[in-house]
KOLRO-721766 format. One line per 5 residues: for each residue x, y, z of N, C-alpha, C. Coordinates in steps of 0.2 Angstrom, whole numbers, plus 5000, padded with zeros to 4 digits. Layout:
X,Y,Z,X,Y,Z,X,Y,Z | ...
//
This chain:
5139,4874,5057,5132,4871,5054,5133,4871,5046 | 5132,4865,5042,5133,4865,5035,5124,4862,5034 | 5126,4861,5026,5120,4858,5023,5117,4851,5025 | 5122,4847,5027,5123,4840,5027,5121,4840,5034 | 5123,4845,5037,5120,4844,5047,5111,4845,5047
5110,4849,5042,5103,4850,5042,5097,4846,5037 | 5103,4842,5034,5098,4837,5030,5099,4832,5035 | 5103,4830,5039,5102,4824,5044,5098,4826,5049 | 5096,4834,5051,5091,4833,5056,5085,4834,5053 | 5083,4835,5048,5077,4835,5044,5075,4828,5041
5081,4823,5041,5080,4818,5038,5077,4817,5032 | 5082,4821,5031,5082,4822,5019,5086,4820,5017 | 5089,4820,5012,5096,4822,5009,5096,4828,5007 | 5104,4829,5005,5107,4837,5006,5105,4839,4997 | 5103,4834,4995,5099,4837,4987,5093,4842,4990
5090,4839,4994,5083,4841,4995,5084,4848,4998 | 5089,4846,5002,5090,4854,5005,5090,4860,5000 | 5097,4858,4997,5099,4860,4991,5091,4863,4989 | 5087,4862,4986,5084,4862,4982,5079,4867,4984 | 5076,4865,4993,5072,4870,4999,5076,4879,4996
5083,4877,4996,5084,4884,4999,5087,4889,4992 | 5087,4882,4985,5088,4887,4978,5081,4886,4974 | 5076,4887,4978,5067,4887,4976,5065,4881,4969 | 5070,4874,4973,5068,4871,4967,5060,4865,4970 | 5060,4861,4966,5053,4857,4969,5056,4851,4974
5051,4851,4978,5051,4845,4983,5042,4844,4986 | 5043,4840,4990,5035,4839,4993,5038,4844,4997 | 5027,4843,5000,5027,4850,5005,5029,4848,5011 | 5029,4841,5013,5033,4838,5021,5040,4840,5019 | 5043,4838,5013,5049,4837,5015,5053,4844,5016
5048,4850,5012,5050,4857,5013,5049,4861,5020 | 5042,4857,5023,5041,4859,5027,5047,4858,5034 | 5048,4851,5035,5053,4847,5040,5060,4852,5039 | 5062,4853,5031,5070,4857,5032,5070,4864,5033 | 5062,4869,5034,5061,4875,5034,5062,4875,5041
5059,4869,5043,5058,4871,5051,5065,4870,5057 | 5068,4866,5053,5075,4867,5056,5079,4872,5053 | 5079,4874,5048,5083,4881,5046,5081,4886,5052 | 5074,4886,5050,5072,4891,5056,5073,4891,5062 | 5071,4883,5068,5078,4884,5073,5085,4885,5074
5090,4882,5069,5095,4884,5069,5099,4889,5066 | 5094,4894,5063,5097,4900,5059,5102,4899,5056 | 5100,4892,5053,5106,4890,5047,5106,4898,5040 | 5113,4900,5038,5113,4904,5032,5118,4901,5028 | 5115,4900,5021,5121,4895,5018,5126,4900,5017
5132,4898,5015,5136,4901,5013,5137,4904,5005 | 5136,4908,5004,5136,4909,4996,5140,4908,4992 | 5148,4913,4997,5152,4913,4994,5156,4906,4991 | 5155,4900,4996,5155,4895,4996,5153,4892,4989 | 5147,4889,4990,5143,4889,4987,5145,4889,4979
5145,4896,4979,5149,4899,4970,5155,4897,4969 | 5159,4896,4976,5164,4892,4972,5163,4884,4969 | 5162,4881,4974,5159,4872,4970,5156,4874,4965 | 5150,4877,4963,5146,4876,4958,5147,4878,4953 | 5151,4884,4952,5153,4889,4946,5148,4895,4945
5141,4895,4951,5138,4898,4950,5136,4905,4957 | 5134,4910,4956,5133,4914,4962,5127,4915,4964 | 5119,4911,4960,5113,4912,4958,5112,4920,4961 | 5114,4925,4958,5115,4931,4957,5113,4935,4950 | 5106,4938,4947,5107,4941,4942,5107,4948,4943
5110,4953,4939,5109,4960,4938,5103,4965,4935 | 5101,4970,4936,5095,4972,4932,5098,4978,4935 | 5098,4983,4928,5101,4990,4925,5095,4993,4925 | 5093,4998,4928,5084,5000,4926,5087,5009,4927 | 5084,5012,4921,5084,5020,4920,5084,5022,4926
5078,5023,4928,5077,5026,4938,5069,5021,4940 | 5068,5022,4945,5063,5018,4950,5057,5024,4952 | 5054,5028,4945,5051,5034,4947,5045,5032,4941 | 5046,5028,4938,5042,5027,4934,5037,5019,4934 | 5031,5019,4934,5026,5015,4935,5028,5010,4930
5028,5012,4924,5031,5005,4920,5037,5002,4921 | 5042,5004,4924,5048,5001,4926,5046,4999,4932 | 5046,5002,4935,5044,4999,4943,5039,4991,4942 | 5035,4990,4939,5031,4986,4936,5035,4978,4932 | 5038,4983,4929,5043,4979,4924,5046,4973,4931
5051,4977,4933,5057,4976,4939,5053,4971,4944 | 5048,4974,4947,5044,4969,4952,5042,4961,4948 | 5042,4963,4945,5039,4955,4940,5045,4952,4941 | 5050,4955,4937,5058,4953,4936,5058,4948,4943 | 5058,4953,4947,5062,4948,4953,5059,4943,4956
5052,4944,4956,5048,4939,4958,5048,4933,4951 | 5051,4935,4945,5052,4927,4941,5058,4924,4943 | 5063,4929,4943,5071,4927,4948,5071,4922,4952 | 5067,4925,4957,5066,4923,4964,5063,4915,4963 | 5057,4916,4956,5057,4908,4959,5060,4903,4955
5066,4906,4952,5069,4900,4949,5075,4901,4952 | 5077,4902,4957,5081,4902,4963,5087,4907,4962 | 5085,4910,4959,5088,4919,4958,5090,4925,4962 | 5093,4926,4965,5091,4933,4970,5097,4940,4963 | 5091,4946,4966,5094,4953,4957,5098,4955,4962
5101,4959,4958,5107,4966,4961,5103,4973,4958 | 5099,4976,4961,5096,4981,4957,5101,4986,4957 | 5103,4989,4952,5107,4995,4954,5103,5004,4945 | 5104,5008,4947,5099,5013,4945,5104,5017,4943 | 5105,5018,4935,5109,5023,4931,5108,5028,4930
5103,5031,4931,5100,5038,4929,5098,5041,4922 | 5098,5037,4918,5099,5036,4911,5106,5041,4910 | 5111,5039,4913,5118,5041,4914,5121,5035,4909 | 5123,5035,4903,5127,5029,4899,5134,5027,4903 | 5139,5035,4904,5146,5031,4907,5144,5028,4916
5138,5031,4920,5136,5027,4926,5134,5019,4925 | 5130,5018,4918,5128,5011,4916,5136,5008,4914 | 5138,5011,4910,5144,5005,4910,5149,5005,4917 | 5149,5009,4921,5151,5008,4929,5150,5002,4932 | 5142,5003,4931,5139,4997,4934,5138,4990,4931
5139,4991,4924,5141,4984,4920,5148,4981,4925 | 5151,4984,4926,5160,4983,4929,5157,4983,4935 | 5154,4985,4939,5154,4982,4945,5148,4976,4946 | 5143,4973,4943,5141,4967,4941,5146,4963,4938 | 5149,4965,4935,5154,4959,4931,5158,4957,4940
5162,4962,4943,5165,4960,4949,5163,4954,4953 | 5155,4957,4954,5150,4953,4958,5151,4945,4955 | 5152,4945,4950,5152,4936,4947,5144,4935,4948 | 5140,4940,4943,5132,4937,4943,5132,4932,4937 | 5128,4929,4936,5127,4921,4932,5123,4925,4926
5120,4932,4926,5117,4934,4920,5116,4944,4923 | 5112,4945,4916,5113,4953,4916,5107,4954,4913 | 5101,4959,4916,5097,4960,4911,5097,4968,4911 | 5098,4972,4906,5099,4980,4903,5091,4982,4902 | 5092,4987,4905,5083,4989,4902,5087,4997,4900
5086,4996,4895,5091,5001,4890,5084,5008,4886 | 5087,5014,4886,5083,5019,4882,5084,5021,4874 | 5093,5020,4875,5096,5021,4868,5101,5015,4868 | 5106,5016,4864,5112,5014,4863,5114,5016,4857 | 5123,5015,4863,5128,5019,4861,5134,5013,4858
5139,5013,4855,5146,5009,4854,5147,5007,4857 | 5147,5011,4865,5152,5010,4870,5147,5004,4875 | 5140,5005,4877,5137,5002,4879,5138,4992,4873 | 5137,4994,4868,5136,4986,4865,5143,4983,4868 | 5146,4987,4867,5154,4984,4870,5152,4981,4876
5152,4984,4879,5151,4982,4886,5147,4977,4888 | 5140,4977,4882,5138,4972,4884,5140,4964,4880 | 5143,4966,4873,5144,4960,4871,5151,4958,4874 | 5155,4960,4877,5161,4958,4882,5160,4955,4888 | 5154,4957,4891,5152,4954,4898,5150,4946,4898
5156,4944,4903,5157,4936,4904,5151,4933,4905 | 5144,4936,4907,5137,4932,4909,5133,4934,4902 | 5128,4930,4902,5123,4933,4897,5120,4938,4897 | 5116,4941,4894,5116,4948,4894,5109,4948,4891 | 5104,4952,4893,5096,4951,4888,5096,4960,4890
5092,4964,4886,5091,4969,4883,5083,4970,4885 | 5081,4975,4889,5075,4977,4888,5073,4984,4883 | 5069,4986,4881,5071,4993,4878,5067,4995,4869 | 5066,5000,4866,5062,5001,4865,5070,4999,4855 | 5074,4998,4857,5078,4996,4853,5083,4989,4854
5088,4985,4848,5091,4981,4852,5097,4983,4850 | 5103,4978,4855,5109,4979,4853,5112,4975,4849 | 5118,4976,4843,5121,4971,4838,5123,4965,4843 | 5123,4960,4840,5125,4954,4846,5121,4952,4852 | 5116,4954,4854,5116,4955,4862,5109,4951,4861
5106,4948,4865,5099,4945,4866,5095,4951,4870 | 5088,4949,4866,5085,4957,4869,5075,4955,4869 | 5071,4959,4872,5066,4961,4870,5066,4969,4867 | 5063,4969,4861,5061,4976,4859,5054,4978,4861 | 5051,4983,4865,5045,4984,4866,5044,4989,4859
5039,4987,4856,5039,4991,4848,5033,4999,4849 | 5039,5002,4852,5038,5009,4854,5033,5014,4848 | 5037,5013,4841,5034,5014,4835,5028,5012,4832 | 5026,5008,4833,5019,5006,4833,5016,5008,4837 | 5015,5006,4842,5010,5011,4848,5009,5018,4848
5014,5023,4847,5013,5028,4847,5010,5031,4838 | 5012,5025,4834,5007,5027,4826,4999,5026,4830 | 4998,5019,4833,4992,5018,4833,4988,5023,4839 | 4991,5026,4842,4986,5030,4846,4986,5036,4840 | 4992,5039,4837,4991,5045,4834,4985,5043,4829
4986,5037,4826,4980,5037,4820,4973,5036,4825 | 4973,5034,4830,4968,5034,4834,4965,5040,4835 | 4966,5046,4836,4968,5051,4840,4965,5056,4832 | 4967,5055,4827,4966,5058,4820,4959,5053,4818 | 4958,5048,4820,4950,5044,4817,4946,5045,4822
4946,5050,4828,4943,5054,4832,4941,5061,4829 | 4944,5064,4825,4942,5070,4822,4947,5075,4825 | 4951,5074,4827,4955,5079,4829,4959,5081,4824 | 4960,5089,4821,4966,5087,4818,4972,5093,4821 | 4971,5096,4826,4976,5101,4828,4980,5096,4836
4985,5094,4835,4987,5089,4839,4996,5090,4841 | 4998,5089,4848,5004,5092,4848,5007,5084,4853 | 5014,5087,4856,5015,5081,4861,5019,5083,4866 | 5019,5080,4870,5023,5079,4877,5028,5075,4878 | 5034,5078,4879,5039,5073,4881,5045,5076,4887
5048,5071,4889,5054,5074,4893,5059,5074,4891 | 5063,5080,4893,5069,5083,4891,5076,5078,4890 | 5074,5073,4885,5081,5068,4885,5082,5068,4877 | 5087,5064,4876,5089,5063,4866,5089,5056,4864 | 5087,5052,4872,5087,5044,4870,5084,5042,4864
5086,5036,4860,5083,5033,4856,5074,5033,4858 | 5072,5032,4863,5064,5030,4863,5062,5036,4864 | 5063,5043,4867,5060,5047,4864,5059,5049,4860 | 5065,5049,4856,5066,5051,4849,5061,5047,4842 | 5061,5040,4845,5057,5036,4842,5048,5039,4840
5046,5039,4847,5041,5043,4850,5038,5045,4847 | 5042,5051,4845,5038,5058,4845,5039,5057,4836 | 5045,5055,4832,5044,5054,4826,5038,5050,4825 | 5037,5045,4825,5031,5041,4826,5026,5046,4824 | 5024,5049,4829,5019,5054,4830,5019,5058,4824
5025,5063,4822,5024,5067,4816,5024,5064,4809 | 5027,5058,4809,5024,5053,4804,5017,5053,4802 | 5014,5049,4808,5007,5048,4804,5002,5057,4803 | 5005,5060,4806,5002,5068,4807,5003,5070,4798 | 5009,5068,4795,5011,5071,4788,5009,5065,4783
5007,5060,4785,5005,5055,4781,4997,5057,4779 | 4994,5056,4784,4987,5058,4786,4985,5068,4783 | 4992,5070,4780,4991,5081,4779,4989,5084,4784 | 4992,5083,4790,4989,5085,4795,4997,5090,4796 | 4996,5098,4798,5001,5101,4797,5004,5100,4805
5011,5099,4806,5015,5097,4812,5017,5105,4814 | 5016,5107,4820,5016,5112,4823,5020,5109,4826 | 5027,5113,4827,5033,5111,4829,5033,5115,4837 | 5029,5120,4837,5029,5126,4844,5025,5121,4847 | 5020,5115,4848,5014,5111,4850,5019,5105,4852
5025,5101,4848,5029,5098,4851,5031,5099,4856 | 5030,5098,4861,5032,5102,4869,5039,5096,4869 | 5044,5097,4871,5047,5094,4875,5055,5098,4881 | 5055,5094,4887,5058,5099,4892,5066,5100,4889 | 5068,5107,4890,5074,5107,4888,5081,5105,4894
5078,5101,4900,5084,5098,4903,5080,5092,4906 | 5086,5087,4908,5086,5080,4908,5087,5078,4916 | 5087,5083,4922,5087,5079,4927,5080,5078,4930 | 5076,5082,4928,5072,5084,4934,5067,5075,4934 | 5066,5075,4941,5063,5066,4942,5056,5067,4937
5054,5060,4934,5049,5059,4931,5043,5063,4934 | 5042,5061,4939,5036,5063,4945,5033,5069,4943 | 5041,5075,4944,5036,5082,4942,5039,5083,4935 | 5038,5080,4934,5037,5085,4923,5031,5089,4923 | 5025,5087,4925,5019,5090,4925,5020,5097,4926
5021,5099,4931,5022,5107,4931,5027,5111,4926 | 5031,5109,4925,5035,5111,4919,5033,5113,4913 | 5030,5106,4909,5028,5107,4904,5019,5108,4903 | 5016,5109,4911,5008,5111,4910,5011,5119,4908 | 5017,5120,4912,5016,5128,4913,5016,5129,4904
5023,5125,4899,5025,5127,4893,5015,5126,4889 | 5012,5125,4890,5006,5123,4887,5003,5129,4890 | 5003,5131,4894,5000,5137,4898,5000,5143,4893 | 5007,5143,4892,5011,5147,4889,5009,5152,4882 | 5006,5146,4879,5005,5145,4872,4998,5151,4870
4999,5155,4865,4994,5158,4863,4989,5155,4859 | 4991,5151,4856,4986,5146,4849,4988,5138,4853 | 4982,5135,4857,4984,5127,4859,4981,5124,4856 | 4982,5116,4854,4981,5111,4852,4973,5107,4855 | 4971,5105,4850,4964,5100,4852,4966,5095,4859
4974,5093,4857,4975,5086,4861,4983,5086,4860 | 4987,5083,4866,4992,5081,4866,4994,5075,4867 | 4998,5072,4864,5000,5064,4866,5006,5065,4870 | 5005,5061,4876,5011,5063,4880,5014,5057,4879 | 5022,5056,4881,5024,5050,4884,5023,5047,4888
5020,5048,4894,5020,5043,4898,5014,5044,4902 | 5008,5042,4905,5004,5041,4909,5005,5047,4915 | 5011,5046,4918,5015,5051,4923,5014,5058,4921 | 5016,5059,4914,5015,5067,4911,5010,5067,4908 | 5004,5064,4905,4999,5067,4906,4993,5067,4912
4998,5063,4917,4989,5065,4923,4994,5072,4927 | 5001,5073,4925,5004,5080,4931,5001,5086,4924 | 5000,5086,4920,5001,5090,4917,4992,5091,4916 | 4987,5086,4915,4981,5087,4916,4980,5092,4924 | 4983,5089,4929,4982,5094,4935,4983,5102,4934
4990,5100,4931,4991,5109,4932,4986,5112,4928 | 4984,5111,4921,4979,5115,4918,4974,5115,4921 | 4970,5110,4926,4963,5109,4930,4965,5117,4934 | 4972,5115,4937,4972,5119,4943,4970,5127,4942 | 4975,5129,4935,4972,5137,4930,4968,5136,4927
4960,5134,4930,4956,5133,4926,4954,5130,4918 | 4959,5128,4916,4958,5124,4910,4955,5118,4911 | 4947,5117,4906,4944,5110,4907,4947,5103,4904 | 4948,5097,4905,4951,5094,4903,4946,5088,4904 | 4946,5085,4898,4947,5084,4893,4943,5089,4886
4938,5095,4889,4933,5098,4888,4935,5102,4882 | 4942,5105,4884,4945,5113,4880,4952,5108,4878 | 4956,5106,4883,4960,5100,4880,4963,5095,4883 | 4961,5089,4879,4965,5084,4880,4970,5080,4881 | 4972,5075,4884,4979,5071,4883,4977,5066,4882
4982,5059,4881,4983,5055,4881,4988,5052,4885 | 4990,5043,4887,4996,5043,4891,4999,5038,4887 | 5004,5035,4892,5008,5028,4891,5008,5023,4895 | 5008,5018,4895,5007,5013,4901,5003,5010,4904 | 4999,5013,4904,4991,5010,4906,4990,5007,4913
4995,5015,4916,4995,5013,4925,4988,5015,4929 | 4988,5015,4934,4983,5016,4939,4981,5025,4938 | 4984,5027,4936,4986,5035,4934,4980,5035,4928 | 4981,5033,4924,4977,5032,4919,4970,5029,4921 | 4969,5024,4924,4964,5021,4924,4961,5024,4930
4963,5025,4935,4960,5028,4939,4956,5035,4940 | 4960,5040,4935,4960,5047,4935,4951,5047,4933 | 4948,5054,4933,4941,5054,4933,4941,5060,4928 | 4941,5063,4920,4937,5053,4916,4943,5051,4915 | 4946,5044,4915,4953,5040,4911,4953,5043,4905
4960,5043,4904,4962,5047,4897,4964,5040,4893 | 4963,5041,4887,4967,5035,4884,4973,5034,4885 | 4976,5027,4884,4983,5026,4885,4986,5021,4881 | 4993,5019,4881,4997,5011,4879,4997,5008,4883 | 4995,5002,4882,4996,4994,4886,5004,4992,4883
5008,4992,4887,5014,4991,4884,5014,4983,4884 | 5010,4981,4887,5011,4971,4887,5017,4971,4893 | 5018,4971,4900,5021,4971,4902,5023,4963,4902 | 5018,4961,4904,5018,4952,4906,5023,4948,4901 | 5021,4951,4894,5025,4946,4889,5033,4950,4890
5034,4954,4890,5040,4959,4890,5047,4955,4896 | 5039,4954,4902,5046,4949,4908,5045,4944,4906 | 5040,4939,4903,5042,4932,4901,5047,4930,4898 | 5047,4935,4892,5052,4935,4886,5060,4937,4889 | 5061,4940,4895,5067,4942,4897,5069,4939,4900
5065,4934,4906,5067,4927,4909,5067,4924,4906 | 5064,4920,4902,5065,4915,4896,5070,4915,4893 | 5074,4921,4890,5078,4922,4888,5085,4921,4891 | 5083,4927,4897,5089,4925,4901,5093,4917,4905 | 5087,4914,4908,5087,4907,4909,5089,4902,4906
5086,4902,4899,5088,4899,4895,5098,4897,4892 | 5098,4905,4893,5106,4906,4889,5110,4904,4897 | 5109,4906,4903,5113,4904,4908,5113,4899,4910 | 5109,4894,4905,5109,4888,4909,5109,4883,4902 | 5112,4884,4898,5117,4881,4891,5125,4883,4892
5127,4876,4889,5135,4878,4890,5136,4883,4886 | 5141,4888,4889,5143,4894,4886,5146,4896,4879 | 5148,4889,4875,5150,4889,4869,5143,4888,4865 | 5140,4887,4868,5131,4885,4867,5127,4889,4865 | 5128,4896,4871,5121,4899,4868,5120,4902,4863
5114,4904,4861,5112,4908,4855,5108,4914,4856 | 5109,4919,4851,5106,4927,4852,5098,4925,4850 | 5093,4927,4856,5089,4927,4859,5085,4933,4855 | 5079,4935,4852,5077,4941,4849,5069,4939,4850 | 5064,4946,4852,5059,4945,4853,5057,4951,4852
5052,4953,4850,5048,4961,4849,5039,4958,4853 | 5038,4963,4856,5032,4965,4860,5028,4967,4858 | 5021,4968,4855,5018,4974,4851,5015,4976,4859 | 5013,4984,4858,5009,4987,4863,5001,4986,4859 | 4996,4990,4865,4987,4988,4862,4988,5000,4865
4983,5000,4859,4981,5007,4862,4974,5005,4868 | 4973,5008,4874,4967,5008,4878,4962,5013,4875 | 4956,5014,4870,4954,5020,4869,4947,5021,4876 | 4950,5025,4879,4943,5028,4883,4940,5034,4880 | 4942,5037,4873,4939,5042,4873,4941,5049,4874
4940,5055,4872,4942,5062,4871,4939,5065,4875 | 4934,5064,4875,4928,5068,4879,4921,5066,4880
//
């Protein structure tokens, strides 16, 4: 059974098919007639095929830190459903914010012969920009930084966390710490600078014991909360408010202190990141960052699509910055 069999019992041409089966446009009869014979004869094209005529294996790649976090996961579902409809199917594969695992997986995508590569990157390394500006497909960058050469969106990490901090400070607080997870990445580190920036600009004394952050890197995003509720627990002199990283560790970490009695937002407060269902839904919503996801996937399939479908001597580097919006709900 080929393509040609199924356009002559649909009474199409083999474009049309072509087109049913790589999500391009046709009418609703003529999609309807070729679906319905697919679906009698369990026609499955050949791929491998396919990518040899064409030069193409409409295959892209997506590198995502872990599948634990509401904003990635967010990100990723979008991804694939713009993929999808521009006749794309992804290769997810999950690094663990592990750099020599990511470049593994750069080498095993390159194998695959994907038609593009979208990196959603924490930091960067030498060895990473290598690998990405070496890699035979286009390559787009998600990430709170970019790489030399490389097409990218930057979600502008530094901002966001100024404008909640100065938010957070034109609320009246001034005894204020933060929340992070036990990693050295670039957007951590970005972060929490951010943070102690506007605290020293504003004379606001930076209490470096109030800087919480975990001293190891495996434990899944999920539970940070106990961990680092306990290190606040801990504390003989706490903070009015801490700015957390992520939405994830301020509702785990608002629990643990609920749970030892501490009123929250009442005796102390947090903030998140992300402006997930964790935030919004929690009773009262804490404030958070709207990171813009929407523009974040436009700009990466825009990007991506664009460069994989220009001649290769053709394309050009691709550069976008995203601002995030703070959500203020309020302290208390």
């Amino acid at each position: 059974m080929t393509i040609n069999d199924i356009a002559k019992m649909a009474g199409v041409s083999r474009m049309t098919v072509s087109r049913v089966l790589h999500g391009g446009y046709v009418s609703e009869a003529a999609r309807a007639r070729v679906e319905e014979v697919i679906g009698k004869t369990g026609y499955v094209p050949d791929v491998r095929a396919q990518a040899l005529r064409s030069g193409s294996s409409k295959l892209v790649g997506i590198l995502l830190p872990a599948l634990d976090s509401e904003v990635v996961r967010n990100i990723v579902e979008k991804l694939i459903e713009g993929m999808e409809r521009n006749g794309y199917q992804s290769i997810l594969l999950r690094y663990g914010g592990s750099i020599p695992r990511m470049l593994q997986q750069i080498q095993a995508l390159k194998g695959r012969g994907v038609d593009g590569m979208i990196l959603m990157i924490m930091t960067d390394t030498q060895e990473l920009v290598q690998a990405a500006t070496e890699f035979p497909a286009p390559v787009v960058t998600i990430g709170p930084c970019a790489l030399p050469g490389v097409s990218g969106v930057v979600h502008n990490d530094e901002a966001a966390f100024r404008q909640m901090t100065e938010q957070v400070v034109e609320a009246g607080y001034q005894r204020i710490g933060t929340l992070f997870p036990g990693d050295s990445s670039s957007m951590t580190q970005l972060r929490r600078k951010s943070v102690e920036q506007v605290l020293k600009e504003r004379g606001i004394p930076v209490c470096q014991e109030w800087m919480i952050q975990l001293d190891y890197e495996t434990l899944p995003h999920t539970e940070y909360g106990v961990p680092l509720g306990q290190q606040v627990l801990a504390l003989r002199d706490r903070p009015q408010v801490f700015i957390s990283a992520s939405d994830r560790i301020a509702f785990g970490v608002k629990q643990h202190l609920q749970a030892n009695g501490i009123q929250v937002p009442q005796e102390l407060a947090v903030t998140g990141a992300g402006n997930t269902e964790l935030a919004q839904l929690t009773q009262p919503p804490f404030p958070t960052i709207d990171m813009n996801i929407p523009q974040i996937v436009q700009l990466a399939q825009k990007y991506l699509l664009q460069q994989m479908q220009a001649p290769k001597g053709e394309r050009e580097m691709l550069r976008g910055c995203v601002e995030a919006t703070v959500v203020w709900r309020g302290l208390s």
